[in-house]
N, C-alpha and C positions, 0 to 999 in steps of 0.2 A: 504493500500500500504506500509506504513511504517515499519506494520508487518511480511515485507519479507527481512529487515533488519539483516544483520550479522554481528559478525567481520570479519574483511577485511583482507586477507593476501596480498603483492602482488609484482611484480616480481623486485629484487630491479635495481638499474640503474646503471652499472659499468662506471667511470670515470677514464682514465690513463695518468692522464697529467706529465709534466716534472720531477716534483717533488715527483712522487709517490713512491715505493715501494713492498714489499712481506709479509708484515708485517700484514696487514689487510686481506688479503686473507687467510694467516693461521690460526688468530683468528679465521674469519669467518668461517673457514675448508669449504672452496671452492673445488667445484669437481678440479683435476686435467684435461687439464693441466690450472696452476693458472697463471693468470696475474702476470706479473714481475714488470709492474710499476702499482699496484694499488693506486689513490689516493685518494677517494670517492665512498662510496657504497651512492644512494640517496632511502632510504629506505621506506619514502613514499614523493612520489610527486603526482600531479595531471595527470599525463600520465602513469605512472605506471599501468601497468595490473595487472587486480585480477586472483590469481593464485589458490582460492579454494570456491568450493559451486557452484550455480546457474549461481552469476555472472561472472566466471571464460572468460578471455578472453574481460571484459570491461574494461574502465580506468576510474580510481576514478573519473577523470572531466565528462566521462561522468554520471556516479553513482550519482555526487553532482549536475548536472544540474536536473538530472531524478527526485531524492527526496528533493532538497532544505535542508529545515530547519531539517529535520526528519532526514538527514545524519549530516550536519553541524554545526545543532543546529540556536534557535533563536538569539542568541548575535552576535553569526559570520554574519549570513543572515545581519543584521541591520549596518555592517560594510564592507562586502565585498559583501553579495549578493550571489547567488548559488555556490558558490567559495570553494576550499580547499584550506584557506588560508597560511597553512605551508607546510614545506619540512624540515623532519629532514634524517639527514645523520649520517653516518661515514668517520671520513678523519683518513689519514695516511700521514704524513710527514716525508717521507723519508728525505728531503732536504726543504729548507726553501722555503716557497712562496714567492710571491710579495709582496711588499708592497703595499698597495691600500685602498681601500674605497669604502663605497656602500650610495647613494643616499637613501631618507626617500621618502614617499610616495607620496608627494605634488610633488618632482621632478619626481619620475618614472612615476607617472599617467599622467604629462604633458609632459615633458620632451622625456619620453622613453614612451608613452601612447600605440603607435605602438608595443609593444613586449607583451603589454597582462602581464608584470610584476607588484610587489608592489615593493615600498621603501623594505629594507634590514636591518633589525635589525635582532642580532642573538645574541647565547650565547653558549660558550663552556662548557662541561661538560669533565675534562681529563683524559681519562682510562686507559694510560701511559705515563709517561715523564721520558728520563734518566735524569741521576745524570748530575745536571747545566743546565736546559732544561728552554728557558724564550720563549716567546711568544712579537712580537712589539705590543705596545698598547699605542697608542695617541705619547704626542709628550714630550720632556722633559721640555721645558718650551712654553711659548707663543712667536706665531713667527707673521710677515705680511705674509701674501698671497706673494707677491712679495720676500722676506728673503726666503720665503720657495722653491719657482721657481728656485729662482736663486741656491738654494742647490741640487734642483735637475736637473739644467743645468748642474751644477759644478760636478756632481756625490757625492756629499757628504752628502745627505740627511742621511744618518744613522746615522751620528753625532748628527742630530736634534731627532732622537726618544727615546720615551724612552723603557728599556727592562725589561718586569715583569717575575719575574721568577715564575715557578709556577713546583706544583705536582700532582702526583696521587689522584685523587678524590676534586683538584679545580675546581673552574667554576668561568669562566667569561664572562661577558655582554659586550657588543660590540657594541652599539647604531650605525644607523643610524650618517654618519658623520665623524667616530670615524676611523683615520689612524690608520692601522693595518697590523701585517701580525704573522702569525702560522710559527716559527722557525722549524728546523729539531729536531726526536729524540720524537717528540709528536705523538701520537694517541688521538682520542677524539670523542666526539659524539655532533653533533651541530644541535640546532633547531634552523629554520628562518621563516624568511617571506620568500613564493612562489616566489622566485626573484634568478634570475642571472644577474643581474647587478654588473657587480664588474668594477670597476676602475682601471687599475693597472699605480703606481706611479712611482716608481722604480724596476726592475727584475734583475740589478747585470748582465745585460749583457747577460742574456744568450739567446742562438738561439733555434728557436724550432725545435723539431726533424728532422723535415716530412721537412720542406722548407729551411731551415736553414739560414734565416733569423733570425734579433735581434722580440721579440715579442714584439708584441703588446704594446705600451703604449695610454693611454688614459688621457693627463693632462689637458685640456683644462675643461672638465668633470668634474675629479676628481678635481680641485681646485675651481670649484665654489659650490661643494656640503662638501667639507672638514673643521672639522675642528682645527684651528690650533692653539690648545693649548693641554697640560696633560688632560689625560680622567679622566673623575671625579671618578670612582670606579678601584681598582686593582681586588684581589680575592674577591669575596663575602662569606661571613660567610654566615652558611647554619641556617636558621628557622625551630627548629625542633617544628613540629606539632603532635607528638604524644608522650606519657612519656615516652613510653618504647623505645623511638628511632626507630622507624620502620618506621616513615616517615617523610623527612627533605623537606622543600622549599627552593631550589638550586635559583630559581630566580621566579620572577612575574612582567611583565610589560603589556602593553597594551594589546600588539599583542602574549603576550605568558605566560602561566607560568612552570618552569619544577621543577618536581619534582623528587626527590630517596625515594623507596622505597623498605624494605629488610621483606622478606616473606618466615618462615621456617616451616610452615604449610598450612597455610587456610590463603587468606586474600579475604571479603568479603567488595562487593560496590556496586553503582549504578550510572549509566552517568546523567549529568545532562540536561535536554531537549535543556538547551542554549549552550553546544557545544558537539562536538564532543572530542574524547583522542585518542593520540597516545601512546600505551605502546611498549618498546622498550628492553627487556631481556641485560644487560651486564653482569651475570654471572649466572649460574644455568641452572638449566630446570624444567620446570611447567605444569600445565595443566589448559587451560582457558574455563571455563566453563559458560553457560548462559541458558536463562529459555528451549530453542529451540537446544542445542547441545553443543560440546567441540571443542577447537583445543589441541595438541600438540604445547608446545614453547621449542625454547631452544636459548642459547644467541647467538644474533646477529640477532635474529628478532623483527620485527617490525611489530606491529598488529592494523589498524583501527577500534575503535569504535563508530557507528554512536551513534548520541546525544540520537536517543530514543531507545537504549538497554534495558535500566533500568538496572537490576539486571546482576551481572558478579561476577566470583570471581575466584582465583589462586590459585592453591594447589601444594607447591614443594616446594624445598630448592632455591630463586628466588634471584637476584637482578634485580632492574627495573627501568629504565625512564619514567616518565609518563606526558606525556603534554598536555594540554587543553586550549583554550581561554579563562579568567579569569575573574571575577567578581575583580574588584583589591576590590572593600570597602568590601564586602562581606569576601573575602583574610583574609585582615587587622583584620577585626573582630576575624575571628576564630584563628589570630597567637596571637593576644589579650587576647583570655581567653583561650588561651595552656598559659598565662604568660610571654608574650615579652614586654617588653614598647615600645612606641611612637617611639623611636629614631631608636632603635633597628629595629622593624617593616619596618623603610623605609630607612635601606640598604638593604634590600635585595626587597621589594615589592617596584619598583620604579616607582611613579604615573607620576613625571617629569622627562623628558627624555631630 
Protein backbone atom coordinates (compact mmCIF):
# COMPACT_ATOMS: atom_id res chain seq x y z
CA UNK A 1 0.00 0.00 0.00
CA UNK A 2 2.77 2.26 0.93
CA UNK A 3 4.13 1.70 -2.43
CA UNK A 4 1.47 3.88 -4.08
CA UNK A 5 3.04 6.63 -2.31
CA UNK A 6 4.14 10.12 -4.14
CA UNK A 7 5.17 13.53 -3.71
CA UNK A 8 2.27 15.55 -2.94
CA UNK A 9 1.49 18.70 -4.72
CA UNK A 10 -1.52 20.53 -3.56
CA UNK A 11 -3.87 23.23 -3.95
CA UNK A 12 -2.43 26.20 -1.65
CA UNK A 13 -5.13 28.10 0.70
CA UNK A 14 -5.54 31.88 -0.19
CA UNK A 15 -5.80 34.08 3.08
CA UNK A 16 -6.86 38.02 2.72
CA UNK A 17 -7.09 39.41 5.89
CA UNK A 18 -6.72 43.27 6.98
CA UNK A 19 -3.22 43.57 6.62
CA UNK A 20 -2.55 41.87 3.51
CA UNK A 21 -1.25 43.06 0.30
CA UNK A 22 -0.05 42.50 -3.71
CA UNK A 23 3.20 41.66 -2.87
CA UNK A 24 2.97 37.89 -2.48
CA UNK A 25 0.71 37.20 -5.24
CA UNK A 26 3.22 38.71 -7.65
CA UNK A 27 6.17 36.78 -6.23
CA UNK A 28 3.97 33.97 -6.49
CA UNK A 29 2.97 35.05 -10.22
CA UNK A 30 -0.75 34.27 -9.46
CA UNK A 31 -3.12 33.95 -12.52
CA UNK A 32 -4.75 37.33 -12.94
CA UNK A 33 -7.14 38.61 -11.62
CA UNK A 34 -4.73 38.78 -8.26
CA UNK A 35 -6.00 39.23 -4.84
CA UNK A 36 -5.31 42.91 -3.72
CA UNK A 37 -5.18 42.10 -0.04
CA UNK A 38 -3.03 38.90 -0.09
CA UNK A 39 -1.90 37.89 3.26
CA UNK A 40 -1.09 34.07 3.48
CA UNK A 41 -0.66 31.47 1.00
CA UNK A 42 -1.07 28.07 3.55
CA UNK A 43 0.98 25.90 1.25
CA UNK A 44 0.52 22.71 2.91
CA UNK A 45 -2.09 22.08 5.57
CA UNK A 46 -4.15 19.10 6.26
CA UNK A 47 -7.35 20.09 4.17
CA UNK A 48 -5.56 21.16 1.39
CA UNK A 49 -6.32 19.02 -1.81
CA UNK A 50 -3.90 17.04 -3.81
CA UNK A 51 -3.70 18.64 -7.20
CA UNK A 52 -1.48 15.97 -9.03
CA UNK A 53 -1.36 11.80 -9.71
CA UNK A 54 -3.95 9.30 -8.46
CA UNK A 55 -4.67 11.08 -5.51
CA UNK A 56 -5.80 14.32 -7.03
CA UNK A 57 -8.93 15.67 -5.44
CA UNK A 58 -8.13 14.10 -1.65
CA UNK A 59 -6.97 16.11 1.31
CA UNK A 60 -3.72 15.29 2.88
CA UNK A 61 -5.83 14.55 6.23
CA UNK A 62 -7.44 12.31 4.53
CA UNK A 63 -4.13 10.70 2.74
CA UNK A 64 -2.58 10.60 6.54
CA UNK A 65 -5.41 8.84 8.06
CA UNK A 66 -5.49 6.37 5.00
CA UNK A 67 -1.51 5.56 5.26
CA UNK A 68 -0.56 6.59 8.84
CA UNK A 69 3.05 6.12 9.49
CA UNK A 70 4.17 5.34 5.63
CA UNK A 71 2.99 9.02 4.80
CA UNK A 72 3.86 10.65 8.39
CA UNK A 73 6.52 8.72 9.31
CA UNK A 74 7.08 6.70 12.71
CA UNK A 75 8.39 9.79 15.02
CA UNK A 76 5.22 11.99 14.09
CA UNK A 77 2.74 8.80 14.55
CA UNK A 78 4.30 8.34 18.34
CA UNK A 79 3.53 12.18 18.95
CA UNK A 80 0.60 13.09 17.13
CA UNK A 81 -0.85 9.98 15.67
CA UNK A 82 -2.23 9.79 11.91
CA UNK A 83 -1.94 13.53 11.81
CA UNK A 84 -0.09 16.14 9.44
CA UNK A 85 1.29 17.75 12.04
CA UNK A 86 2.50 21.03 10.38
CA UNK A 87 1.30 23.84 8.14
CA UNK A 88 3.81 25.88 6.48
CA UNK A 89 2.98 29.19 4.78
CA UNK A 90 3.75 32.31 3.04
CA UNK A 91 2.79 35.69 4.65
CA UNK A 92 2.94 39.08 3.22
CA UNK A 93 2.64 42.02 5.56
CA UNK A 94 1.60 44.64 3.83
CA UNK A 95 0.66 46.60 7.25
CA UNK A 96 1.58 45.29 10.76
CA UNK A 97 -0.44 42.49 12.47
CA UNK A 98 -1.79 42.16 15.87
CA UNK A 99 -0.13 41.78 18.54
CA UNK A 100 -0.83 38.33 20.01
CA UNK A 101 0.15 34.90 21.03
CA UNK A 102 -0.42 31.27 20.58
CA UNK A 103 -1.11 28.63 23.22
CA UNK A 104 1.45 25.35 23.44
CA UNK A 105 -0.18 22.08 23.28
CA UNK A 106 -1.06 21.20 26.87
CA UNK A 107 -3.59 24.36 26.53
CA UNK A 108 -4.92 23.65 22.83
CA UNK A 109 -5.45 19.89 23.58
CA UNK A 110 -7.42 20.84 26.62
CA UNK A 111 -8.35 24.12 26.60
CA UNK A 112 -9.33 24.41 22.63
CA UNK A 113 -9.53 20.34 22.47
CA UNK A 114 -12.91 21.15 20.44
CA UNK A 115 -11.04 22.75 17.26
CA UNK A 116 -9.02 19.42 16.53
CA UNK A 117 -5.89 22.17 16.89
CA UNK A 118 -2.08 21.61 18.48
CA UNK A 119 -0.35 24.24 20.64
CA UNK A 120 1.54 26.98 18.07
CA UNK A 121 5.19 27.13 17.89
CA UNK A 122 6.42 28.42 14.79
CA UNK A 123 9.43 30.00 13.07
CA UNK A 124 10.03 32.75 10.58
CA UNK A 125 12.38 32.33 7.69
CA UNK A 126 12.47 36.37 5.99
CA UNK A 127 12.44 36.54 2.17
CA UNK A 128 12.15 40.29 2.40
CA UNK A 129 12.26 43.01 4.74
CA UNK A 130 12.67 46.94 3.66
CA UNK A 131 15.28 49.01 4.86
CA UNK A 132 14.32 49.42 9.04
CA UNK A 133 11.84 46.41 8.91
CA UNK A 134 11.61 44.91 12.96
CA UNK A 135 9.37 42.40 13.70
CA UNK A 136 7.48 42.55 17.92
CA UNK A 137 9.02 39.79 19.62
CA UNK A 138 8.57 39.20 23.44
CA UNK A 139 8.41 41.99 25.66
CA UNK A 140 11.38 44.42 26.76
CA UNK A 141 11.64 43.69 30.09
CA UNK A 142 9.66 41.55 32.79
CA UNK A 143 6.30 42.68 33.52
CA UNK A 144 3.17 41.11 36.10
CA UNK A 145 0.38 39.61 34.21
CA UNK A 146 -1.61 42.59 35.94
CA UNK A 147 1.24 45.64 34.65
CA UNK A 148 0.61 44.06 31.44
CA UNK A 149 -3.41 44.23 31.59
CA UNK A 150 -3.49 47.24 32.75
CA UNK A 151 -1.15 48.52 29.43
CA UNK A 152 -3.22 47.19 27.46
CA UNK A 153 -6.50 48.71 29.18
CA UNK A 154 -4.45 51.84 28.89
CA UNK A 155 -3.65 51.27 25.03
CA UNK A 156 -0.05 51.57 25.74
CA UNK A 157 1.06 48.13 25.40
CA UNK A 158 3.63 48.89 22.78
CA UNK A 159 5.75 50.75 25.01
CA UNK A 160 6.16 47.21 26.83
CA UNK A 161 7.44 45.27 23.61
CA UNK A 162 10.37 44.86 22.45
CA UNK A 163 11.21 45.43 18.47
CA UNK A 164 13.93 43.19 16.68
CA UNK A 165 14.97 44.39 13.73
CA UNK A 166 15.63 41.96 11.21
CA UNK A 167 16.80 41.07 7.22
CA UNK A 168 16.66 39.35 4.34
CA UNK A 169 17.55 35.74 4.87
CA UNK A 170 16.88 35.95 9.06
CA UNK A 171 14.94 33.53 10.80
CA UNK A 172 13.31 33.51 13.95
CA UNK A 173 11.79 31.10 16.44
CA UNK A 174 8.65 32.14 18.15
CA UNK A 175 7.89 29.58 20.98
CA UNK A 176 4.61 28.73 22.09
CA UNK A 177 3.93 31.66 24.78
CA UNK A 178 6.17 34.18 23.00
CA UNK A 179 4.06 37.88 22.53
CA UNK A 180 4.55 38.69 19.18
CA UNK A 181 3.56 40.39 16.12
CA UNK A 182 5.07 40.43 12.14
CA UNK A 183 5.51 44.43 11.41
CA UNK A 184 4.76 45.90 7.80
CA UNK A 185 7.23 45.92 4.84
CA UNK A 186 8.12 41.97 5.64
CA UNK A 187 7.57 38.94 3.42
CA UNK A 188 8.59 35.45 4.80
CA UNK A 189 7.91 31.86 4.82
CA UNK A 190 6.75 30.28 8.36
CA UNK A 191 6.52 26.79 9.43
CA UNK A 192 4.02 25.78 12.57
CA UNK A 193 2.35 23.52 14.24
CA UNK A 194 -1.25 22.50 12.41
CA UNK A 195 -2.99 25.21 14.61
CA UNK A 196 -4.93 28.55 14.22
CA UNK A 197 -5.04 29.43 17.54
CA UNK A 198 -3.98 32.98 17.78
CA UNK A 199 -4.80 35.36 20.57
CA UNK A 200 -4.98 38.77 19.53
CA UNK A 201 -3.74 41.20 22.37
CA UNK A 202 -3.61 44.60 20.98
CA UNK A 203 -4.91 45.43 16.82
CA UNK A 204 -4.29 49.42 17.04
CA UNK A 205 -7.93 49.94 16.78
CA UNK A 206 -8.69 48.81 13.71
CA UNK A 207 -12.33 47.62 12.38
CA UNK A 208 -12.78 44.85 10.19
CA UNK A 209 -13.79 45.36 6.79
CA UNK A 210 -16.86 43.40 6.17
CA UNK A 211 -18.76 44.40 9.73
CA UNK A 212 -16.98 47.36 10.69
CA UNK A 213 -16.68 46.64 13.99
CA UNK A 214 -13.32 47.07 16.26
CA UNK A 215 -11.96 43.14 15.85
CA UNK A 216 -11.71 40.62 17.75
CA UNK A 217 -9.77 40.69 20.89
CA UNK A 218 -9.15 37.63 22.93
CA UNK A 219 -7.37 38.72 26.58
CA UNK A 220 -8.63 36.67 28.88
CA UNK A 221 -6.90 33.68 26.74
CA UNK A 222 -4.18 35.38 25.76
CA UNK A 223 -2.89 36.27 29.35
CA UNK A 224 -3.14 33.11 30.83
CA UNK A 225 -1.02 31.34 28.05
CA UNK A 226 1.40 34.50 27.67
CA UNK A 227 4.58 35.07 28.55
CA UNK A 228 5.68 38.02 30.14
CA UNK A 229 9.01 38.62 29.82
CA UNK A 230 12.07 39.29 26.76
CA UNK A 231 12.03 36.13 24.44
CA UNK A 232 15.10 34.21 25.11
CA UNK A 233 16.45 34.11 21.32
CA UNK A 234 16.44 37.21 18.79
CA UNK A 235 17.93 36.18 15.17
CA UNK A 236 19.29 32.68 15.04
CA UNK A 237 22.69 32.15 13.42
CA UNK A 238 22.36 29.45 10.92
CA UNK A 239 24.30 25.62 11.49
CA UNK A 240 25.95 25.15 8.53
CA UNK A 241 25.85 21.21 7.95
CA UNK A 242 27.77 20.88 4.80
CA UNK A 243 31.45 22.43 4.00
CA UNK A 244 30.61 23.79 0.88
CA UNK A 245 27.79 25.78 2.29
CA UNK A 246 24.85 24.14 0.57
CA UNK A 247 23.16 23.28 3.45
CA UNK A 248 22.53 25.43 6.74
CA UNK A 249 20.08 24.60 9.86
CA UNK A 250 18.00 27.67 10.13
CA UNK A 251 16.39 26.07 13.26
CA UNK A 252 15.40 22.46 15.14
CA UNK A 253 13.18 22.00 17.95
CA UNK A 254 10.68 19.53 18.87
CA UNK A 255 7.86 19.86 16.64
CA UNK A 256 10.01 21.01 13.78
CA UNK A 257 13.40 21.47 12.02
CA UNK A 258 13.90 23.83 8.95
CA UNK A 259 16.34 23.81 6.80
CA UNK A 260 18.09 26.02 3.50
CA UNK A 261 19.24 24.46 1.09
CA UNK A 262 21.08 25.80 -2.34
CA UNK A 263 21.21 23.21 -5.24
CA UNK A 264 23.07 24.32 -8.64
CA UNK A 265 23.06 20.87 -10.13
CA UNK A 266 22.20 17.49 -8.65
CA UNK A 267 21.21 17.26 -5.09
CA UNK A 268 20.62 13.65 -4.01
CA UNK A 269 18.75 12.16 -0.75
CA UNK A 270 16.51 9.85 0.86
CA UNK A 271 13.27 10.55 3.53
CA UNK A 272 13.62 9.02 6.47
CA UNK A 273 10.81 6.27 7.46
CA UNK A 274 10.29 8.57 10.85
CA UNK A 275 8.91 11.53 9.03
CA UNK A 276 7.66 12.87 6.57
CA UNK A 277 9.44 16.65 4.46
CA UNK A 278 8.19 19.53 3.28
CA UNK A 279 10.25 21.10 0.42
CA UNK A 280 9.31 24.50 -0.27
CA UNK A 281 11.33 26.21 -3.72
CA UNK A 282 12.07 30.21 -2.71
CA UNK A 283 14.02 30.86 -5.75
CA UNK A 284 14.92 28.92 -8.82
CA UNK A 285 13.28 26.09 -10.67
CA UNK A 286 14.17 22.29 -10.53
CA UNK A 287 13.13 19.04 -11.22
CA UNK A 288 12.17 16.55 -8.50
CA UNK A 289 12.65 13.26 -9.35
CA UNK A 290 12.05 9.67 -7.48
CA UNK A 291 12.42 5.95 -8.08
CA UNK A 292 8.50 5.96 -9.73
CA UNK A 293 8.49 9.57 -11.61
CA UNK A 294 9.27 13.48 -11.69
CA UNK A 295 7.57 16.64 -10.92
CA UNK A 296 8.37 20.16 -12.34
CA UNK A 297 9.08 22.95 -9.36
CA UNK A 298 9.45 26.25 -9.49
CA UNK A 299 9.40 28.96 -6.57
CA UNK A 300 6.72 29.34 -4.46
CA UNK A 301 5.91 25.67 -4.21
CA UNK A 302 5.54 23.42 -1.92
CA UNK A 303 5.88 19.62 -2.22
CA UNK A 304 4.80 16.74 0.39
CA UNK A 305 7.13 13.89 0.84
CA UNK A 306 5.70 10.99 2.49
CA UNK A 307 8.35 9.32 5.06
CA UNK A 308 8.67 6.13 2.97
CA UNK A 309 9.86 7.71 -0.48
CA UNK A 310 13.31 6.61 0.13
CA UNK A 311 15.38 7.95 -2.74
CA UNK A 312 14.51 11.61 -4.32
CA UNK A 313 16.80 14.01 -5.80
CA UNK A 314 16.65 17.86 -7.52
CA UNK A 315 18.31 18.80 -10.52
CA UNK A 316 18.36 22.85 -11.27
CA UNK A 317 19.70 26.13 -10.21
CA UNK A 318 17.37 25.76 -6.68
CA UNK A 319 16.82 27.57 -3.45
CA UNK A 320 14.87 25.42 -0.89
CA UNK A 321 13.18 25.09 2.53
CA UNK A 322 13.17 22.00 3.72
CA UNK A 323 11.21 20.70 7.00
CA UNK A 324 10.88 17.51 8.67
CA UNK A 325 10.00 16.36 12.33
CA UNK A 326 13.58 15.89 13.83
CA UNK A 327 15.58 13.47 15.77
CA UNK A 328 16.87 16.61 17.91
CA UNK A 329 20.03 14.04 19.42
CA UNK A 330 20.60 12.54 16.25
CA UNK A 331 20.49 16.74 14.88
CA UNK A 332 23.14 17.47 17.53
CA UNK A 333 25.35 14.66 16.50
CA UNK A 334 25.73 15.25 12.93
CA UNK A 335 26.11 19.46 13.50
CA UNK A 336 28.97 17.97 15.95
CA UNK A 337 31.11 16.36 13.41
CA UNK A 338 30.36 19.15 10.55
CA UNK A 339 32.57 20.84 13.67
CA UNK A 340 30.05 23.19 15.87
CA UNK A 341 30.71 22.96 19.69
CA UNK A 342 28.23 22.29 22.48
CA UNK A 343 27.27 25.84 22.89
CA UNK A 344 27.02 26.74 19.58
CA UNK A 345 24.89 23.59 18.71
CA UNK A 346 22.15 24.72 21.08
CA UNK A 347 21.38 28.14 19.74
CA UNK A 348 20.14 27.06 17.19
CA UNK A 349 18.94 23.18 17.99
CA UNK A 350 16.73 24.02 20.89
CA UNK A 351 15.87 20.94 23.18
CA UNK A 352 14.23 23.56 25.98
CA UNK A 353 11.65 25.53 24.93
Amino acid sequence: MADSLYPLLSARKLVEPIWGGTTLATWLDLPEPRPTRLGETWQVFDTNLVTNGPFAGQSLATLAMAYGTALVGTRTTLSYGADLPLLAKFLDANDRLSIQVHPDDAYAHTIEAHTGYHGKTEAWYILAAKPGATVTYGLSRACSREEFAAAVAAGTVETLMHQQPVTTGATIFVPAGTLHAINAGIMLFEIQQKSDLTYRVYDYNRRDAQTGQLRELHLAKAFDVSLFAPAPRGVLTPLALAADGTRDLLVACSQFALERQQITSVMRHSTDPASFEILTLIDGAGRLTWNAGGLDLHRGDSVLLPATLGDWAIEGDVTLLRTYVPDLHALANEACLAGHAPDRIAETIIVDQ
